[in-house]
Every structure is written in C-alpha cells, then in structure tokens.
Backbone as JSON, one array per atom type, in Angstrom:
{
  "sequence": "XXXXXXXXXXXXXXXXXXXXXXXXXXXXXXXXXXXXXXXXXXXXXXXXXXXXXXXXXXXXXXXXXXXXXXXXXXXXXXXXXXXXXXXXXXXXXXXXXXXXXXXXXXXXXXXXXXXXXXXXXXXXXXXXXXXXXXXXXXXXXXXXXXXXXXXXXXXXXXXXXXXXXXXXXXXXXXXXXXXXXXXXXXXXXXXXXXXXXXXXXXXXXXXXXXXXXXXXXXXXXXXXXXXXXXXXXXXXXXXXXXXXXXXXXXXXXXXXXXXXXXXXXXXXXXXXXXXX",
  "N": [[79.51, 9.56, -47.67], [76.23, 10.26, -46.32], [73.31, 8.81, -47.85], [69.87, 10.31, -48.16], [67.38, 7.19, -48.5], [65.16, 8.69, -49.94], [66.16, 10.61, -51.67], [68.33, 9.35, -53.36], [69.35, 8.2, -55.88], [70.59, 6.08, -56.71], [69.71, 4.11, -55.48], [66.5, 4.21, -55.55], [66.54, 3.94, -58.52], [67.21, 1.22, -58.91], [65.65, -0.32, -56.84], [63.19, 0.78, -55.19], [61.89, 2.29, -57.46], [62.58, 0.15, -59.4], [60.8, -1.26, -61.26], [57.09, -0.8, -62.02], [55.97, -1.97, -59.73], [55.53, -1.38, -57.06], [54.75, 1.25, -56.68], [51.85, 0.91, -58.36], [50.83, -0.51, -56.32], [50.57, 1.81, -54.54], [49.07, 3.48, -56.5], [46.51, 2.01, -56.35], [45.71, 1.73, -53.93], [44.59, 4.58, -53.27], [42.61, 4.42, -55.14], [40.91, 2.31, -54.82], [39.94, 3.74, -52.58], [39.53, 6.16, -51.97], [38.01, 9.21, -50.84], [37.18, 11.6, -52.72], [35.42, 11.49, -55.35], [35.92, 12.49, -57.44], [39.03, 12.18, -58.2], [42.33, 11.93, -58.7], [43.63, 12.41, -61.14], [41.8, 12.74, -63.28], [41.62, 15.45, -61.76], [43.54, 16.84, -62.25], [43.77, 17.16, -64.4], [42.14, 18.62, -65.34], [43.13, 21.16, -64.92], [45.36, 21.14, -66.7], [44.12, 20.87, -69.53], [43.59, 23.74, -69.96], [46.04, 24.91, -70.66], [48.01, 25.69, -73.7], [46.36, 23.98, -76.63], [48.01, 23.3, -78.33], [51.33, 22.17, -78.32], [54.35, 21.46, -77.23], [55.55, 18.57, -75.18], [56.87, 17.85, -72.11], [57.38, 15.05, -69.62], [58.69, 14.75, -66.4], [59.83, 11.74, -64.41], [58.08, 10.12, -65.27], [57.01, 7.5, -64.36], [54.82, 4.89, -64.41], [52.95, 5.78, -66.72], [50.8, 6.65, -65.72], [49.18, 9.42, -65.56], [48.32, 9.5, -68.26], [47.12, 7.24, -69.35], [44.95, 7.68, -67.39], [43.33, 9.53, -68.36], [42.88, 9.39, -71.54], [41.12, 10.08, -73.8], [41.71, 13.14, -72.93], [43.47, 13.96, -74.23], [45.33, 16.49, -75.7], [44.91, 16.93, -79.19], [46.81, 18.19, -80.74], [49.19, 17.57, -78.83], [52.31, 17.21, -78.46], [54.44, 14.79, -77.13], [56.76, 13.51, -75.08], [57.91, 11.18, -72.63], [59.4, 10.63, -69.79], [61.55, 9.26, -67.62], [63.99, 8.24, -64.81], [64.5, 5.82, -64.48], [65.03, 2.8, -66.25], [62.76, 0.4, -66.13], [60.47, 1.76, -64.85], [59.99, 3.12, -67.78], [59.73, 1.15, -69.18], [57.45, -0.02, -68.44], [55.2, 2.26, -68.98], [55.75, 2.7, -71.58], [54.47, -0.14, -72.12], [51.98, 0.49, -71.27], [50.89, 2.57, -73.07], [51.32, 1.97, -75.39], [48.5, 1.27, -76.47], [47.05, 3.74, -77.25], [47.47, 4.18, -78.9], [49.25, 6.8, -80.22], [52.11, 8.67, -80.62], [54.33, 8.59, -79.5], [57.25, 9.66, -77.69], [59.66, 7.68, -75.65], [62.28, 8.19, -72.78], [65.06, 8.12, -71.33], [65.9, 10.1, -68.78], [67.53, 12.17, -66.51], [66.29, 14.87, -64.08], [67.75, 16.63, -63.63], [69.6, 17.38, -65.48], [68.87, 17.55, -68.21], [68.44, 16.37, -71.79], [68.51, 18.24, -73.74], [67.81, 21.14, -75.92], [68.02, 24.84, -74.59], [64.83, 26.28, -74.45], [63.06, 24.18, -75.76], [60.62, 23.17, -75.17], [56.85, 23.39, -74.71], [55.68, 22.95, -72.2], [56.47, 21.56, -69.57], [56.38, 18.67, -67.34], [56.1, 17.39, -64.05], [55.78, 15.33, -61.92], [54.74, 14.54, -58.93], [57.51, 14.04, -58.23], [59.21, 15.77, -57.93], [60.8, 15.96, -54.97], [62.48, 13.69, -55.17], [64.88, 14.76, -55.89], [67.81, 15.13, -56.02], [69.55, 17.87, -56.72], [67.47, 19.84, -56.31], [67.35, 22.77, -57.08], [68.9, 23.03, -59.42], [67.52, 21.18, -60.96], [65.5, 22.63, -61.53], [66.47, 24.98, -62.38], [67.08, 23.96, -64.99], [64.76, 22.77, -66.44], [63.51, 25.45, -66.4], [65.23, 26.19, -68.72], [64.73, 24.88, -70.61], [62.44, 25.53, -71.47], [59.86, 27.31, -73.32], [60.51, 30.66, -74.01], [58.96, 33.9, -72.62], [57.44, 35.77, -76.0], [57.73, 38.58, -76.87], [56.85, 40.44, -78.61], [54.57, 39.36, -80.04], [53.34, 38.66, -77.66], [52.62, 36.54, -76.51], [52.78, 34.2, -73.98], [54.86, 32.52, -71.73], [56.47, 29.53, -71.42], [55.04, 26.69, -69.62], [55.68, 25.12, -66.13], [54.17, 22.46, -64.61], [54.26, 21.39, -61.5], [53.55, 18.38, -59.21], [52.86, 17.89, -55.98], [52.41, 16.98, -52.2], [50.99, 17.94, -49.11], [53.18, 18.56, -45.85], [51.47, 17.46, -43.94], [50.67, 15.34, -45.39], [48.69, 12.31, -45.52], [49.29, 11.66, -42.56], [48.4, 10.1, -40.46], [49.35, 7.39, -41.77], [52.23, 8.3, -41.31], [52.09, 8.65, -38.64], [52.15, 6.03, -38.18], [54.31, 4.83, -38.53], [56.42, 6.09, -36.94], [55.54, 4.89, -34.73], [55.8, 2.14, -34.83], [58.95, 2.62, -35.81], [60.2, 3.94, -33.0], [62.72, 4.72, -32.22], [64.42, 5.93, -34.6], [66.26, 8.36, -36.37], [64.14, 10.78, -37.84], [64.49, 13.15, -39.5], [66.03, 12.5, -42.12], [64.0, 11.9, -43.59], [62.27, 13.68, -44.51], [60.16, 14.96, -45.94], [61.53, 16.79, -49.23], [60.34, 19.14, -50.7], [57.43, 19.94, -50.82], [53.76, 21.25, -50.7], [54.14, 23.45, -48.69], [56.48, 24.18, -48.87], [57.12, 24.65, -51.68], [56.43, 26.45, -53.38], [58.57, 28.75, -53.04], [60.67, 26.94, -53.71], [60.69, 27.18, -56.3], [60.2, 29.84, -57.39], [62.24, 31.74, -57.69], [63.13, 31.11, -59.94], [61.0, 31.54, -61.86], [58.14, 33.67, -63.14], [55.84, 34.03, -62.34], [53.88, 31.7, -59.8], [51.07, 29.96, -58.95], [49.59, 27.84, -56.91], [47.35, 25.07, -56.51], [44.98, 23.01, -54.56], [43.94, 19.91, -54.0], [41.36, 18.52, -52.7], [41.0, 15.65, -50.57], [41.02, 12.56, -48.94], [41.2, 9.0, -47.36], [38.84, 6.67, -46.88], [39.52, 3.66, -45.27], [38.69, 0.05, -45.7], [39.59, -2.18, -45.71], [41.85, -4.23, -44.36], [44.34, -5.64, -45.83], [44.96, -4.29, -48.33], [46.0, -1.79, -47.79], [48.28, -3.1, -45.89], [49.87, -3.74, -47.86], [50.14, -1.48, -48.74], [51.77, 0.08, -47.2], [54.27, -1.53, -46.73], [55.06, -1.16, -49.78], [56.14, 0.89, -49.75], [59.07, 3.63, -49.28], [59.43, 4.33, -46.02], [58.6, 2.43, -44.82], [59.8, -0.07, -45.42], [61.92, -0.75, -44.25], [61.31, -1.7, -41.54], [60.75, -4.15, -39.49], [59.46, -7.61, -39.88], [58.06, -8.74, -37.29], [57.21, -5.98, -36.11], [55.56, -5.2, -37.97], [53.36, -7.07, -38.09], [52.55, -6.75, -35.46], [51.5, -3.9, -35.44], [49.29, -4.28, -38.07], [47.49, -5.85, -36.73], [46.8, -4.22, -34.39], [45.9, -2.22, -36.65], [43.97, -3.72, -37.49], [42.33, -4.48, -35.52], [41.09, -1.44, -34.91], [39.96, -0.78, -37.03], [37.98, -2.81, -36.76], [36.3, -1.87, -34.38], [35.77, 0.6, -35.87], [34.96, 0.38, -37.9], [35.91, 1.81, -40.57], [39.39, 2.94, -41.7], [40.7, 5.85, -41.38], [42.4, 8.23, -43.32], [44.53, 10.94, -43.63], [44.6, 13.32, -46.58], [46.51, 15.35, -48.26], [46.53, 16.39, -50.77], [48.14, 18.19, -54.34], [49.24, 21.04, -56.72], [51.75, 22.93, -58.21], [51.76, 25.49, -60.52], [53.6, 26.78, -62.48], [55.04, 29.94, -64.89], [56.74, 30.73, -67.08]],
  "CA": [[78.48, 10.51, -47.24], [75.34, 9.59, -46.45], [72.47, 10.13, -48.58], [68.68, 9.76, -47.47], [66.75, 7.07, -49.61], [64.62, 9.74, -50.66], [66.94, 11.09, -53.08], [69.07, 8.33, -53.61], [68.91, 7.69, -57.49], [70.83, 4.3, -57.11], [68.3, 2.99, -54.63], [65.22, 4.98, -56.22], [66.0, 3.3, -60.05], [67.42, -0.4, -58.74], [64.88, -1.05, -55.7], [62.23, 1.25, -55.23], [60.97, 2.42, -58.85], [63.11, -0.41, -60.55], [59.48, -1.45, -62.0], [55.96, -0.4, -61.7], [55.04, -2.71, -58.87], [55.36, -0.66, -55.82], [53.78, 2.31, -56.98], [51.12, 0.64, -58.52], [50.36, -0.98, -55.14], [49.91, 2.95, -54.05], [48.08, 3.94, -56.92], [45.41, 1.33, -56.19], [44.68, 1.81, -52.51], [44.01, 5.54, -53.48], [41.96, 4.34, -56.21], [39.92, 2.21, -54.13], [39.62, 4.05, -50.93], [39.55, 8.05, -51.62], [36.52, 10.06, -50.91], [37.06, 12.84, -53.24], [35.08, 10.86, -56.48], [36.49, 13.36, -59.24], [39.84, 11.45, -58.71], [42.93, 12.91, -58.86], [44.45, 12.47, -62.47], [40.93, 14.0, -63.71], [41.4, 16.93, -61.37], [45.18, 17.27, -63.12], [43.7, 17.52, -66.11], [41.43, 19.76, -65.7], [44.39, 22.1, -64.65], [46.01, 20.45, -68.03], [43.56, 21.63, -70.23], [43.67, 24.93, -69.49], [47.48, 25.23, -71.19], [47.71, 25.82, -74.84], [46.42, 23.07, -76.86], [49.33, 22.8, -79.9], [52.37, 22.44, -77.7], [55.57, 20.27, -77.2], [55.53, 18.5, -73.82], [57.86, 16.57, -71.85], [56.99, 14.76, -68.48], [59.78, 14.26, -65.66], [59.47, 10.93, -63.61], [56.84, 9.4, -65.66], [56.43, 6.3, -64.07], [53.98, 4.06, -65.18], [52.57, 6.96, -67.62], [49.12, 7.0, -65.12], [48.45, 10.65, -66.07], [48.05, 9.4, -69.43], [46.8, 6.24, -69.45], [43.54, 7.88, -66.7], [42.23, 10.16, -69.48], [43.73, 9.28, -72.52], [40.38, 11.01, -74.21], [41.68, 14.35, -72.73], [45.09, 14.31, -74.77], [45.08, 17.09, -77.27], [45.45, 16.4, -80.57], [48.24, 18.78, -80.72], [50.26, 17.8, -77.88], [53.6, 16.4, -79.03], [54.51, 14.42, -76.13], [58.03, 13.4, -74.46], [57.96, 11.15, -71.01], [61.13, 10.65, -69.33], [62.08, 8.19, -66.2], [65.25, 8.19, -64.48], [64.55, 4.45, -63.86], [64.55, 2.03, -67.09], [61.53, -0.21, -65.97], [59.24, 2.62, -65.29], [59.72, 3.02, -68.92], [59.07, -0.45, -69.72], [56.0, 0.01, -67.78], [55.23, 3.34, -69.75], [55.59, 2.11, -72.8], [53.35, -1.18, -72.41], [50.43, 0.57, -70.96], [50.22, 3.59, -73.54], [51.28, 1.67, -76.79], [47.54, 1.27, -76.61], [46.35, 4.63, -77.05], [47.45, 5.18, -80.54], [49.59, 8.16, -80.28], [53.46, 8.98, -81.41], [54.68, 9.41, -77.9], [58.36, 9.34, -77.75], [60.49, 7.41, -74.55], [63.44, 8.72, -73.09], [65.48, 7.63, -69.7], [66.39, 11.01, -68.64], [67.75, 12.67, -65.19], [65.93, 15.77, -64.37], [68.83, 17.5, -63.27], [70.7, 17.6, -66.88], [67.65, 17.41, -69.66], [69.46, 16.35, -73.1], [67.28, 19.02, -75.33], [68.63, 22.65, -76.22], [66.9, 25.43, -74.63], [63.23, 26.55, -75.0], [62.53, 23.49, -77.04], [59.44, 22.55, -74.52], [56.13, 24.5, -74.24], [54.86, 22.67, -71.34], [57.13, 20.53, -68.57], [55.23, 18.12, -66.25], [57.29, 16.58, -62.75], [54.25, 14.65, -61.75], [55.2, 13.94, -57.8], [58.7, 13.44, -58.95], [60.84, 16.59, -57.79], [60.94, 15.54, -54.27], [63.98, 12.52, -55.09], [65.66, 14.99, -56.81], [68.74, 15.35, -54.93], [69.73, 18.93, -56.33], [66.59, 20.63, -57.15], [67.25, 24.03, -57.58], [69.8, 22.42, -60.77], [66.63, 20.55, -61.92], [64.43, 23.36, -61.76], [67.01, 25.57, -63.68], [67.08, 23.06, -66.31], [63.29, 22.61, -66.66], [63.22, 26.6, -66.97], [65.98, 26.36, -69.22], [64.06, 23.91, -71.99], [61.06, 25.78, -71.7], [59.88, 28.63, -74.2], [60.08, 32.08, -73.16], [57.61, 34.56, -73.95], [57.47, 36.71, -77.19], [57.15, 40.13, -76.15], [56.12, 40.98, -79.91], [52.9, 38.74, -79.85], [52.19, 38.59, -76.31], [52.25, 34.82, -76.17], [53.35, 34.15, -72.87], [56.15, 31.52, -71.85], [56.26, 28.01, -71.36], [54.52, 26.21, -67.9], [55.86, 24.26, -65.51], [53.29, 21.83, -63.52], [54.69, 20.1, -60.51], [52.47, 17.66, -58.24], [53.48, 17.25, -55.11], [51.99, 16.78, -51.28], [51.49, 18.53, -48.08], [53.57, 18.42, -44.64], [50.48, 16.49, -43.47], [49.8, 14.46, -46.46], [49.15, 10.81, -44.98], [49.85, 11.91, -41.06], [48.22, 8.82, -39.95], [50.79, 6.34, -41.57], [53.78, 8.48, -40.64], [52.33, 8.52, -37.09], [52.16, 4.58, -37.51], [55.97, 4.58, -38.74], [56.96, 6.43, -35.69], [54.9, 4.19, -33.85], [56.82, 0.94, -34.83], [60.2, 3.03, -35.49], [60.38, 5.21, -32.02], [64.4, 4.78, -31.9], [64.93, 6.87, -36.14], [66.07, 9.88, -36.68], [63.29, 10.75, -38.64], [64.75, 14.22, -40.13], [66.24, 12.12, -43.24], [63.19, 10.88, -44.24], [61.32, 14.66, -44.38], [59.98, 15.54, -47.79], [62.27, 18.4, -48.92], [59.45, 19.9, -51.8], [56.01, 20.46, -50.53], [52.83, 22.67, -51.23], [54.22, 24.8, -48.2], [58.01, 25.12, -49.27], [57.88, 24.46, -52.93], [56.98, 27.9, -54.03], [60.08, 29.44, -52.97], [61.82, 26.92, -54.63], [60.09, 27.62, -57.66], [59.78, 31.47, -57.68], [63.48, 32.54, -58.17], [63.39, 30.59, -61.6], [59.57, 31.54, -62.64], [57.48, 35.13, -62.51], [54.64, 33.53, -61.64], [53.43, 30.91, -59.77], [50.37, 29.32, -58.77], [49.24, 26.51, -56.04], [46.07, 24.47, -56.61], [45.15, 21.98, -53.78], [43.64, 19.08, -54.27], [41.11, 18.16, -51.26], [40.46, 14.56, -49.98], [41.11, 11.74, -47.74], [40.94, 7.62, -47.42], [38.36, 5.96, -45.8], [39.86, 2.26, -45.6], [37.96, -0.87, -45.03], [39.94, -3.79, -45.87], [43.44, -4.21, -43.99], [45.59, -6.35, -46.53], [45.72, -3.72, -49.14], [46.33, -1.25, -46.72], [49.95, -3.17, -45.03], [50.84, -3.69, -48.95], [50.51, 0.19, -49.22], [52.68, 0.38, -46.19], [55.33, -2.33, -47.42], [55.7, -1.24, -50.85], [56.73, 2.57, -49.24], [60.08, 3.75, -48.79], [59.75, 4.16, -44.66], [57.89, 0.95, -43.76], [60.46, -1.05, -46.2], [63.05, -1.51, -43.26], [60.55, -1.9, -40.66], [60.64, -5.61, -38.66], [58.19, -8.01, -39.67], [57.48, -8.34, -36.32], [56.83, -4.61, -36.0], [54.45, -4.94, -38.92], [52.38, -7.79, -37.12], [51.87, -5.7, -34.29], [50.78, -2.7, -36.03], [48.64, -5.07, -38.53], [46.65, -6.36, -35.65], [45.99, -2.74, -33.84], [44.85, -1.97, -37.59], [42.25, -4.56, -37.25], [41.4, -3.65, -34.21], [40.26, -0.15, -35.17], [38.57, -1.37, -38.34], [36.59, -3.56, -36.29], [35.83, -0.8, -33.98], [35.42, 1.77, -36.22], [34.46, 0.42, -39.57], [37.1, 2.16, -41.43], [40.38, 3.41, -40.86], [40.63, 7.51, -41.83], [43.61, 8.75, -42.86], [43.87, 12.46, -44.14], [45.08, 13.52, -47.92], [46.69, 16.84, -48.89], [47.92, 17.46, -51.94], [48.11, 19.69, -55.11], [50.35, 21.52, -57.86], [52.43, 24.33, -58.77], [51.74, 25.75, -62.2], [54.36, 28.17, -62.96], [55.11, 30.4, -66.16], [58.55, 31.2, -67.51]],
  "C": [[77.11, 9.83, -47.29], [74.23, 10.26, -47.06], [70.93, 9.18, -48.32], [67.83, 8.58, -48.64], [65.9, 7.79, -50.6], [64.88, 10.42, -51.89], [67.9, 10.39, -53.53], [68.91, 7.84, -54.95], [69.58, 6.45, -57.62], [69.59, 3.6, -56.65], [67.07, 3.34, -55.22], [65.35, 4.25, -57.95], [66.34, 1.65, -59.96], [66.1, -0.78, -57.33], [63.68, -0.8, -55.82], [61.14, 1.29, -56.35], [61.78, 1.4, -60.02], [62.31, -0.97, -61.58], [58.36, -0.38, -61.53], [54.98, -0.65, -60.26], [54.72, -1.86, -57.44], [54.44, 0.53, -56.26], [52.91, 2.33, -57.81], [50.59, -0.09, -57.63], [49.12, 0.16, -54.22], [48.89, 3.95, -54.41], [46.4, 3.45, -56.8], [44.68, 1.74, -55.02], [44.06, 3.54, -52.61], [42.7, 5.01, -54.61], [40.5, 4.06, -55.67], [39.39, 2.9, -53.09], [39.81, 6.05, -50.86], [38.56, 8.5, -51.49], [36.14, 10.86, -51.63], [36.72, 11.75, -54.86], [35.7, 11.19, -57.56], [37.6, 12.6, -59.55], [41.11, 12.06, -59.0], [43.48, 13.2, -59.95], [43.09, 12.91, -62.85], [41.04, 15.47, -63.04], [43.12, 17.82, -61.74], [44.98, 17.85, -64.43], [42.32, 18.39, -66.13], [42.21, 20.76, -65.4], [45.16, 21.89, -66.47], [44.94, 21.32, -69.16], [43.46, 22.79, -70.43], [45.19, 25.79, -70.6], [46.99, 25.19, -72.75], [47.61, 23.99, -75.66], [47.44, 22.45, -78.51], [50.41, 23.01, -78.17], [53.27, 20.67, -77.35], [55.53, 19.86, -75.66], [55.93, 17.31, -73.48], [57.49, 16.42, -69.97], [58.64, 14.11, -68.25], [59.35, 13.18, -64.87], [57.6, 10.66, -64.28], [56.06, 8.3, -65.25], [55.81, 5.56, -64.96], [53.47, 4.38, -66.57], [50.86, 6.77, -67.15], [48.69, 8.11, -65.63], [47.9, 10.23, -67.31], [47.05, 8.4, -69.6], [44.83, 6.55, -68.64], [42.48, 8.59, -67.82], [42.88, 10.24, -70.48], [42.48, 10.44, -73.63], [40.69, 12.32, -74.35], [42.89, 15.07, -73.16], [44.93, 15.4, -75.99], [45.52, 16.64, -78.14], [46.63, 16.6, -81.08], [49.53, 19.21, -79.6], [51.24, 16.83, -78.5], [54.67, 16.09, -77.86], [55.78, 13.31, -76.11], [57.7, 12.68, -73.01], [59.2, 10.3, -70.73], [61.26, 9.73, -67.98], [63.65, 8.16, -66.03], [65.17, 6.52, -64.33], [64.19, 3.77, -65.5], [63.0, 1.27, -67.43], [60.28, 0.65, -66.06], [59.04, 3.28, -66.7], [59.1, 2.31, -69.72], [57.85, -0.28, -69.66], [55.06, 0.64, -68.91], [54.69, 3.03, -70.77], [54.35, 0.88, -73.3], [52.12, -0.75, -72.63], [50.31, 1.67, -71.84], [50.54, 3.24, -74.97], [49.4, 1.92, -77.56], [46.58, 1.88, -77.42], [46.7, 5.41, -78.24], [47.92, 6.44, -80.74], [51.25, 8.08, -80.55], [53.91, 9.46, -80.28], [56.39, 8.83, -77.66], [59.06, 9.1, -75.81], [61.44, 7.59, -74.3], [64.03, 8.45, -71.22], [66.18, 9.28, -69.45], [66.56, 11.53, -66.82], [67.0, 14.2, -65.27], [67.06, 16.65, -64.36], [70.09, 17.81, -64.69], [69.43, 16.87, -67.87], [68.63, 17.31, -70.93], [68.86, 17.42, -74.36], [67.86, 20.52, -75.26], [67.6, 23.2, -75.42], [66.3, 25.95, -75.53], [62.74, 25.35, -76.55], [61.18, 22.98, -76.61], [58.16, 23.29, -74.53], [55.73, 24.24, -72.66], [56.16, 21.47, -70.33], [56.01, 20.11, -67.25], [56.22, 17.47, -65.34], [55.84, 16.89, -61.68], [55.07, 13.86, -60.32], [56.91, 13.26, -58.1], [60.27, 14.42, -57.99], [61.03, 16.47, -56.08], [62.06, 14.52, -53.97], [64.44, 13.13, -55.58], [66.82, 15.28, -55.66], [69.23, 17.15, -54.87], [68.5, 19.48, -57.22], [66.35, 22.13, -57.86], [68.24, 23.81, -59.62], [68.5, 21.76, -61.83], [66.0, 21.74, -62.24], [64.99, 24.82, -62.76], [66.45, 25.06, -64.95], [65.8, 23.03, -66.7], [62.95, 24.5, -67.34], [64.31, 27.43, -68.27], [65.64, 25.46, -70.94], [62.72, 24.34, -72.27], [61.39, 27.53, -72.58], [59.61, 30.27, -73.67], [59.31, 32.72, -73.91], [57.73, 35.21, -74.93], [56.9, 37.79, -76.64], [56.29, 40.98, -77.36], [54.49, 40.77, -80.19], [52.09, 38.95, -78.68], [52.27, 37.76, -75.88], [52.31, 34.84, -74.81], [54.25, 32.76, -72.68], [55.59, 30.03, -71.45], [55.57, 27.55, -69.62], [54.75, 25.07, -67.76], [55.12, 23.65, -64.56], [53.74, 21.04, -62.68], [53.71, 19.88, -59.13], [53.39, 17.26, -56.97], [52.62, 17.69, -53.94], [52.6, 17.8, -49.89], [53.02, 17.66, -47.28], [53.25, 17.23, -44.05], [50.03, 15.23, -44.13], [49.87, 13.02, -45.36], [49.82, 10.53, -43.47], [49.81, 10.96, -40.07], [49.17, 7.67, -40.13], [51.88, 7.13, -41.22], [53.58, 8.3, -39.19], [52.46, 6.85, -37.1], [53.52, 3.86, -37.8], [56.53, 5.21, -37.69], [56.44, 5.46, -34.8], [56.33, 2.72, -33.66], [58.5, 1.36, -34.77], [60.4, 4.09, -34.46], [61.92, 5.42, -32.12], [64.78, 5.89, -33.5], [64.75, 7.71, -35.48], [65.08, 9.84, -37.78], [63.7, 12.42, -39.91], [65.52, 13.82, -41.37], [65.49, 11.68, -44.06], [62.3, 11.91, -44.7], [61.41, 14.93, -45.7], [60.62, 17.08, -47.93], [61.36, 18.97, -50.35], [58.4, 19.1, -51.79], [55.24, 20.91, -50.75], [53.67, 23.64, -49.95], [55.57, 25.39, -48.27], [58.46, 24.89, -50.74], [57.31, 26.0, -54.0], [58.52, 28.92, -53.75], [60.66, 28.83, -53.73], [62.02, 27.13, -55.95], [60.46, 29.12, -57.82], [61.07, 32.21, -58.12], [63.64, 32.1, -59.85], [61.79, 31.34, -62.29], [58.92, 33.16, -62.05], [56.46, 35.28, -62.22], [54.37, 32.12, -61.74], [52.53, 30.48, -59.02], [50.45, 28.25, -57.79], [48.18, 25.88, -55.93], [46.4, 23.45, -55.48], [44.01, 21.2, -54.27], [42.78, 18.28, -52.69], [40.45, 16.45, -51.35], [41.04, 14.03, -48.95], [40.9, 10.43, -48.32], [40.09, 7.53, -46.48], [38.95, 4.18, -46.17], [38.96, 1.46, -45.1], [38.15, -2.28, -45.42], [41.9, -3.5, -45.53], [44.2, -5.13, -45.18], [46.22, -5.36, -47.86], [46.41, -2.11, -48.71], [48.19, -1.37, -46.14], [50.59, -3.07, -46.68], [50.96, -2.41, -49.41], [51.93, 0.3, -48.54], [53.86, -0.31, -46.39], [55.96, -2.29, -48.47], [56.69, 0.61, -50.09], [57.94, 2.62, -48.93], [60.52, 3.61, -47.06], [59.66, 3.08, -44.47], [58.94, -0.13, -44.49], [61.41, -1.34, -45.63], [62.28, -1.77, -41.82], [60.13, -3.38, -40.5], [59.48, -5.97, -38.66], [57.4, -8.18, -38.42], [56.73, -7.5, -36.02], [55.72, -4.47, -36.7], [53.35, -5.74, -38.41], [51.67, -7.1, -36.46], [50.93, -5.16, -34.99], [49.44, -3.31, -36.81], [47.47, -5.4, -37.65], [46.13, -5.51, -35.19], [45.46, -2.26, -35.3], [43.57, -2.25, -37.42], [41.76, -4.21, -36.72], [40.33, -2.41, -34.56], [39.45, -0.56, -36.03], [37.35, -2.23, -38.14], [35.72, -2.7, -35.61], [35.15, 0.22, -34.1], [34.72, 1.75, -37.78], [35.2, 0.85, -41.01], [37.79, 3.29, -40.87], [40.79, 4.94, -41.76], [42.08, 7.91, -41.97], [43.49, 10.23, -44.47], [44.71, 12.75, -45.3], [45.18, 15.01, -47.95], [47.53, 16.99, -49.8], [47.62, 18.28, -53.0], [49.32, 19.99, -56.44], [50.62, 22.6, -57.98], [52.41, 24.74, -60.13], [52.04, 27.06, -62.05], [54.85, 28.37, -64.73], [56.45, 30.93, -66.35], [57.88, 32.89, -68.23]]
}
C-alpha cells in the first residue's frame, strides 16, 4: 500500500527528521527573512503563558526543542516538562541544545498515536507543527485527550489544554506553485496537508468542548537566493525534484530578485488551543 511521505514514519524518522539538519535549514530562512518582527515562538508563548503556571507538560514532535530553546526566560518555574520525538536524533538534537538551560527536562522517543503514560497524567499537551505526519490522527488526538486532566467539577478548575501549531491551505503558495512548476506531470493530491487551520477544528472538536484558533500573520521577503534553494532542498516535495529542474527554477529565482529586489512569498499560520 502506498503511503504518502507525509505520514510515512519510516521515511519521516530515517531521512527526513533523522537529525536536526533539514529543519533547521527551515527554521533559519524564516528567521532571517519574515516580516512579522515579534517572531513566531514569542507569539507561541504568549499564547503559552496564558495556561496555568504549576503544570505537567509533555510536547509531541519536539524536534530540535526550538520552542524552548527561543525563550527559555519564559519557562515557568512550575512547569514539569516532558518532550517526545518519534525520531531518535531529533532527540539528540533536543537534548544538546537545552542541557544548557538548567532545567530537569525529561527525554522520551514516543509515537503520538500510543503515549506510554496512564490517563490524565498531563495538564498541558503541546504538537508543535507535528500532527500533520501523523498517519492516524483521530487515534493520536484520542490519546492526547486521554493523558490530559479533566476538569474537577467540585473546584471549578477546568481540564487540561491541548495546543497544536499548524499552517494554512495557503501557507507558502509561492513555493508549492514553484513545485508544480518544475513537477507539472505529479499527482499532487498525496502531498496535501491533511491538518490545517481550516480543517483541523473538526478534527479536534469531537474529542475537546472547546476550541480555539489563533492565527499568526506574516510573510517572507527574501533577498538572497542560496538560502532560499536550501529551504527548498531540505523539504519533503522539492527532495525528488531533478537537479536539472532545480537549476532552472534557481535561475528564474534570480531573475526576479534582480528585478524585484526580493522574492515575496505569503505565510499563514497559527494554533488550536483546546480544553478537555
């Protein structure tokens, strides 16, 4: 059977995220080249803050551990913190860059789709651009509402929250039009993000009794092509795409950038913060 790289957890923990390097390629060219100054791991955490500050909290698809590592300042004192990777290396990673930061932060290779922890042992679950490779998400998103704390009807409290980051339809419309460009012959309907801002409340809402959508507004202005094709090269589409093909395209880059000064391409994304 065939299964799209997208959700492919062999190819997604041996190729793709088998380290840090690719998606620290992608965190950079946002880094350098976004318009929106605030930044997006500060505008996470100002959503972050907001949640109770004593609480147990476990991140899905941690990667590198960027959330952490951008405002390490903004960690409560009393967060008792769990981050999880389906991929070994992005642990490795993880681990290097937040030994740093002086905190008791426990590592754990975990699948979202089967969490090893009893329920309601979590207050807070984070799946930080993550639930998108999940292959069965409605199974993950059980499970996530299945480790989180429900509310006390005696106190009032209210239940545990789930934050998941993830991107428009549109996000980045410019490189997919320049992957259709070079690939006209794909089916391209294996490659379609299946959890969105515009279809990931539904998938949320049968598990959660409220939930939330914050967007997140910017854009790239680019103005240097080389870190630019290594965005486009470390990416799942452009990663079977004919050097040839990449030449081309490479060259009509230039072009415009000479033309135009920098090359525009449009950003939409955001989060779901739902409550058990």
């Amino acid at each position: 059977m065939f299964m799209p790289k997208f959700i492919d957890q062999t190819y997604l923990k041996t190729d793709q995220y088998r380290d840090a390097s690719n998606l620290n390629v992608r965190i950079e060219i946002h880094r350098r080249f976004s318009v929106n100054l605030r930044g997006w791991f500060p505008w996470v955490w100002d959503i972050l803050e907001k949640l109770p500050q004593r609480a147990r909290v476990l991140e899905l698809g941690c990667g590198a551990g960027s959330l952490w590592t951008a405002c390490p300042e903004r960690i409560p004192a009393g967060w008792v913190l769990t981050l999880s990777d389906l991929s070994e290396g992005m642990l490795k990673s993880a681990w290097q860059n937040l030994i740093v930061i002086g905190r008791g932060i426990k590592f754990e290779q975990i699948d979202a789709q089967s969490i090893p922890y009893p329920d309601e042992t979590f207050d807070i679950v984070i799946a930080n651009h993550m639930l998108y490779h999940v292959p069965d998400r409605p199974k993950a998103i059980a499970e996530i509402r299945r480790v989180l704390r429900s509310p006390d009807p005696v106190s009032g409290k209210s239940g545990g929250h789930l934050i998941a980051t993830t991107v428009s339809e549109n996000h980045l419309k410019e490189m997919n039009d320049w992957f259709r460009r070079v690939k006209a012959d794909m089916d391209f309907s294996a490659g379609t993000n299946p959890f969105t801002l515009e279809n990931g409340r539904e998938q949320i809402q049968p598990f959660f009794g409220q939930v939330e959508i914050h967007r997140y507004e910017d854009s790239l202005s680019i103005t240097e092509i080389p870190p630019l094709m290594a965005y486009l090269k470390s990416s799942i589409s452009f990663g079977d795409v004919p050097e040839p093909a990449l030449a081309q395209l490479e060259q009509e880059l230039q072009n415009e950038l000479q033309s135009k000064g920098a090359i525009y391409v449009f950003k939409d994304s955001g989060l779901f913060l739902a409550a058990k």
